[in-house]
N, C-alpha and C positions, 0 to 999 in steps of 0.2 A: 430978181427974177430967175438967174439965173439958180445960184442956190435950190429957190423953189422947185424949179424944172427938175433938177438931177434930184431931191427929194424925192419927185414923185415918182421917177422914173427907178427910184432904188425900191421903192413901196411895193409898185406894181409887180418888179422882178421876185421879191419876196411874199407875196401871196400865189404868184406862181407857180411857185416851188414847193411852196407847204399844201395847196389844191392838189398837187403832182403828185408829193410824199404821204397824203392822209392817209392811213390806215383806218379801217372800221370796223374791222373783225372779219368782217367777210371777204369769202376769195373770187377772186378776179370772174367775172363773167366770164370767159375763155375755159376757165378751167372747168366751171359749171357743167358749160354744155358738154365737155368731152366726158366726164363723170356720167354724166346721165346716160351718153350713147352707149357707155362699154358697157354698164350694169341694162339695159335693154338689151344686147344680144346676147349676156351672159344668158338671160333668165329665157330668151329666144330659143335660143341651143339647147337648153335643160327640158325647154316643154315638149318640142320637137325631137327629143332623142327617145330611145326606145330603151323601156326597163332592166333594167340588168339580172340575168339570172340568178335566181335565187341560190345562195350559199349557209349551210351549217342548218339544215331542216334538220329536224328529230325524225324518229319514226319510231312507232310501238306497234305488235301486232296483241289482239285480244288474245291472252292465253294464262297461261302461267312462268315464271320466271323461276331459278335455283338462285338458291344464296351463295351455295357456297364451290361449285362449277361455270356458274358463268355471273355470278353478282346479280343482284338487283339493279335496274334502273334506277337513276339517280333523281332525286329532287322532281320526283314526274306530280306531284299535288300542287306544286307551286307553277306550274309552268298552264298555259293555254296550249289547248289539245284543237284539233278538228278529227272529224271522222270520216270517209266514207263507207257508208252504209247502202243495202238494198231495202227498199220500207215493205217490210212483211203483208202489208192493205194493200199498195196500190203497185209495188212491184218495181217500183220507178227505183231509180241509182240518185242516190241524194248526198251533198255535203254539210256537212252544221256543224257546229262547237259541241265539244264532246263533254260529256256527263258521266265520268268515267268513275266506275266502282273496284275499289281495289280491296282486297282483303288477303289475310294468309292462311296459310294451310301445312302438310306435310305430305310428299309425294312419298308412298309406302316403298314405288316401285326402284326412284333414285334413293330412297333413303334420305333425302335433303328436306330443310326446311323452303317452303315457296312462296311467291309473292304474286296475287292470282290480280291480273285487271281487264273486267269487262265492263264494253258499253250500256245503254240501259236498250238499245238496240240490237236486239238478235243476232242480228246479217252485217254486223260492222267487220269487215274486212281490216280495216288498216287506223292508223292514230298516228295524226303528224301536227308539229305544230304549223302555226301559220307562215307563208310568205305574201309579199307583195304582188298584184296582177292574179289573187285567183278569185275564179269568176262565183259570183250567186249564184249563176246559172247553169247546173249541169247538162251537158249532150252526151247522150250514151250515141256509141255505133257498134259495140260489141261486147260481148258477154259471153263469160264460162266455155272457152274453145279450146279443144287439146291441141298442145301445140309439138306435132309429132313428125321424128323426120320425113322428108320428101315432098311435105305439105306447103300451101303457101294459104298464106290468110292476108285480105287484102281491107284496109280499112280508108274509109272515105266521107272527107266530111268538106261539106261547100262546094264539091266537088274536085274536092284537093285528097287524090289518094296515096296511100303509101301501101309498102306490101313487106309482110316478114316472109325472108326466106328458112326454114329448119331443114340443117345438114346435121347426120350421123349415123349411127346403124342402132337396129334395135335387136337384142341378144338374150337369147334363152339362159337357160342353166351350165349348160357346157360354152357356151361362147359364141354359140350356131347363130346365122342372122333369120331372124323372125320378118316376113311382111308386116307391116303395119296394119294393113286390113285382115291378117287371122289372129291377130291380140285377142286374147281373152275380155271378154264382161264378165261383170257379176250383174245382180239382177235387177240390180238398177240401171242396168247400162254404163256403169264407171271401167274402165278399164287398165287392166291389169299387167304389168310388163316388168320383165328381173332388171335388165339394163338396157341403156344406152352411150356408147363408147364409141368418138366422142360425143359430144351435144353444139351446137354451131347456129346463135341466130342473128340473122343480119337482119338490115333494113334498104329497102330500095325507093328510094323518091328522088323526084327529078332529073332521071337519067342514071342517080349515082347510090352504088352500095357501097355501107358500112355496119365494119362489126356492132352489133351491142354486148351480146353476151358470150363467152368460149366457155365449155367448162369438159372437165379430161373425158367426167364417167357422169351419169346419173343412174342412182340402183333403186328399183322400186317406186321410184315416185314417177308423177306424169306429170311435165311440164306444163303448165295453163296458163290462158291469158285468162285473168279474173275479168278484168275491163277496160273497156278501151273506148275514147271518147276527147270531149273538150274541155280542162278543169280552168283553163284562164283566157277563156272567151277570144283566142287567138285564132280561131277555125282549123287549127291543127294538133291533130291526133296527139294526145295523151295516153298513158298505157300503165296499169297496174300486173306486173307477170308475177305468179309463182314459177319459181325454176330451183325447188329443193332438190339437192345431188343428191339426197338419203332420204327414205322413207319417212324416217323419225325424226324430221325434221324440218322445219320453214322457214322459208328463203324467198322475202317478199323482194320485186325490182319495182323502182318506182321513176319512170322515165317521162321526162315533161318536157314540150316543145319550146322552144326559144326562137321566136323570130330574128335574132341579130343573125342567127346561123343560117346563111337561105339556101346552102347545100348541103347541111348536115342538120336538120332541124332539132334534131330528135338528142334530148341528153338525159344521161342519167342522173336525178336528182335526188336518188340517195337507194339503200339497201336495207335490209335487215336479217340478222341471221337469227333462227331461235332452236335449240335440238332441245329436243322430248325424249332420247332416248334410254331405257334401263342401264 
């Protein structure tokens, strides 16, 4: 009897241990659940964070390009284009994938060969490629405004305004300071000015100014905001400025709003420089 008893009592102790020791390939309930919790707040945090500002945008303006003074743009057939354009019918500011025609030529005036690309749109202002967060939906709030010193232009959307401020002087032929309101037109009403020395535009929202653009001198050209509006459905001011320092030349800014920034909303999301000049 005895024998038997410690038998069974060695039996018992030995299915105990191997029930203990089982492996089955799968890991421990415990670990299960903590696995699950971490990858649920990761993906929490990810949906709830706000997009990150867009970096390494292209930009092309419709024109003509020199080979051999400032190169051709590079590899521009193979890439995805957008455009904003104004629609010739209905007058509205519109954005769409661009259908871009390229051909070449020879500019008589540089003497260079050139690399010529327009839209199949008239009124296309600008060629960027895509980023993340812009919207189908355009909101214009302003269009074609000379932005000249002294002035302030204030733009407002949702009821969310901001306001540029332009500081500098504007200067005849001897250096004399010119008012802004006896600038010449021509007869279209465009007007006409030799320089301005410096050029200074800030931006003011939320109580608080910041620089956007400094530049020493601008001669001949008049600084404009081409558009200004909503391109990534954030209800704050987006902004396309010309601000060429030379007549014979364009100098697209292309400034887009960032929500992560709640004091400084406003960045510049890229540039372009193009000269035309003989």
């Amino acid at each position: 009897m005895k024998n038997n008893y410690y038998f069974l009592c060695i039996l018992s102790l030995g299915l105990l241990i191997a029930c203990n020791g089982r492996t089955d390939g799968n890991p421990p309930v415990e670990t299960n659940d903590t696995t699950v919790a971490n990858t649920s707040t990761l993906v929490t945090v990810a949906h709830d964070s706000l997009p990150a500002f867009p970096q390494g945008v292209e930009m092309l303006l419709p024109g003509q390009y020199r080979k051999e003074s400032t190169g051709y743009p590079k590899n521009v057939s193979s890439k995805t284009w957008m455009e904003l354009y104004k629609d010739d019918k209905t007058g509205e500011w519109k954005i769409g994938k661009a259908n871009l025609k390229i051909s070449y030529g020879f500019d008589e005036c540089a003497g260079e060969d050139i690399m010529i690309i327009r839209s199949e749109h008239e009124n296309a202002v600008l060629f960027f490629t895509p980023f993340d967060g812009l919207s189908e939906r355009l909101v214009t709030a302003k269009e074609n405004i000379n932005l000249l010193p002294g002035t302030e232009v204030t733009i407002a959307l949702d009821g969310f305004p901001v306001q540029l401020n332009l500081k500098g002087v504007v200067l005849d032929e001897e250096e004399n300071p010119v008012p802004v309101n006896q600038l010449q037109k021509d007869t279209e009403g465009n007007i006409y000015l030799e320089k301005i020395k410096p050029f200074s535009l800030s931006l003011t929202t939320n109580g608080i100014t910041y620089p956007l653009v400094d530049l020493p001198e601008i001669i001949g050209a008049v600084p404009k905001l081409i558009w200004a509006g909503d391109l990534n459905g954030d209800a704050l001011p987006d902004m396309i400025l010309q601000l060429s320092d030379f007549y014979e030349s364009e100098h697209l800014y292309f400034f887009l709003s960032d929500k992560n920034e709640k004091q400084k909303p406003l960045k510049k999301l890229g540039d372009i420089l193009v000269n035309n000049d003989c």
